[in-house]
C-alpha angles and dihedrals in degrees: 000000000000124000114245117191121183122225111204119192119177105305106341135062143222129190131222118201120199114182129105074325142046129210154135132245109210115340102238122232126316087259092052104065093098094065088056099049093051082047095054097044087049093061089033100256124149118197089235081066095059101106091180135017107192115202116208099193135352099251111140085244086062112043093026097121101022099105087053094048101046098056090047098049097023080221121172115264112216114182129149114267104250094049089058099093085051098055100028083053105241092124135034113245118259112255123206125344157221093262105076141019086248095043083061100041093051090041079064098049116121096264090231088063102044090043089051092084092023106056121107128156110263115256116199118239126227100202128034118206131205094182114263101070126103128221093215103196091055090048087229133134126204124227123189120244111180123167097076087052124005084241104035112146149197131232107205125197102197102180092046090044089230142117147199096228090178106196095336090091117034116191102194120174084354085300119119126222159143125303122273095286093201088063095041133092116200126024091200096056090048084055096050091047094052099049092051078066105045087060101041090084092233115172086196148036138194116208143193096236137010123026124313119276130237170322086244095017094158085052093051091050084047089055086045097050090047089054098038104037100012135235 
C-alpha cells in the first residue's frame, strides 16, 4: 500500500504519496514550500521524483506552490476542467460570495486588499478532468465535487477504501464538516458532493483541512449530512 504523509501548514493540508509513484495532492500555500520540502527530504523524495501533482480546486492554499514545483519536477498537473482558467492564470479567482453574510461583506471588499493573500503565479495543467476517468498508474479514480468550485474534484483509492477530498469535507477541531461557505458557490451542489461520499463506503478520508478522518469516514459524512441537509 502507498505512504501518505501528510504535510499541515497553519490551517490547510497537502498530501505526499510514495509507492511505485510519487506525487503530491494540492501544493499548500506559498508560505508553506519549505514544509514540503522537509517532508519530502525526510522520506527521500526529491521533487525531481515527483512523477503527478493533483490539484483538487483551484484555492490559493491548494495550488500555491505548484508553479514552483512544476518547473522543478516536470510533474504532471491533473485539475478539473472548469477550475483550469483559475490555476493556469487566465482568471482571477472569485472572492467572497452570496451564501453567507461573510461571503458579501468580503465580495466588497476593495480587490487589492482581498488579492493581497490570494494572489500565485499560474501554473499550466497537463491533464483536465470532468469527474469519471482513472489514472490508472496511480490506481486512482476521479470523482467529480463541485459546489466549493465549480471543478473541485476527488482522488479515490478504491482498493484502499480511501479518498483526497480536497475542501468538500473539513475536520476542525475532529469535527467534520462542510466546506469554508464564504469561499463556496452553490449549497446544493455541497450537499450533493457530500452525499456522493457518504455513500462511496470510504474508511478514510483525506481532507483539506483538519486530520484525516476515519476509520468510517463515509458513515461519519453520512451522520453529518443527516444533521446538516436532512433525510
Amino acid at each position: 500500500m502507498d505512504e501518505i504523509t501528510r504535510i499541515a501548514s497553519l490551517i490547510e493540508n497537502c498530501y505526499l504519496v510514495k509507492g511505485d509513484h510519487c506525487y503530491l495532492v494540492d501544493t499548500s500555500n506559498p508560505k508553506a514550500r519549505k514544509r514540503i520540502d522537509k517532508a519530502l527530504a525526510e522520506r527521500g523524495v526529491k521533487p525531481q521524483d515527483l512523477t503527478h501533482i493533483l490539484i483538487t480546486h483551484y484555492h490559493v492554499d491548494h495550488t500555491g506552490n505548484l508553479a514552483d514545483l512544476k518547473r522543478e519536477s516536470g510533474a504532471a498537473v491533473v485539475a478539473g476542467a472548469a477550475d483550469i482558467p483559475y490555476i493556469e492564470g487566465e482568471k482571477p479567482p472569485e472572492i467572497g460570495s452570496d451564501l453567507n453574510r461573510i461571503g458579501r461583506l468580503l465580495g466588497k471588499l476593495p480587490r487589492s486588499i482581498t488579492m493581497s493573500y490570494q494572489k500565485c503565479d499560474g501554473a499550466p495543467v497537463d491533464t483536465p478532468l470532468e469527474g469519471g476517468e482513472t489514472i490508472a498508474e496511480l490506481g486512482l479514480e476521479v470523482m467529480a465535487l463541485p459546489g466549493h468550485t465549480p471543478g473541485g474534484m476527488c482522488f479515490l483509492d478504491r482498493a484502499n477504501r480511501r479518498a483526497f477530498v480536497g475542501d468538500m469535507v473539513s475536520n476542525y477541531f475532529g469535527r467534520v464538516g462542510t466546506p469554508t461557505i464564504c469561499a463556496s458557490y452553490s449549497l446544493e451542489y455541497i450537499e450533493a458532493s457530500m452525499r456522493k461520499l457518504a455513500e462511496s463506503g470510504l474508511e478514510y478520508m483525506y481532507p483539506g483541512h483538519g486530520r484525516i478522518i476515519g476509520p468510517g469516514a463515509s458513515e461519519l459524512v453520512a451522520a453529518y449530512v443527516r444533521k446538516r441537509f436532512g433525510r
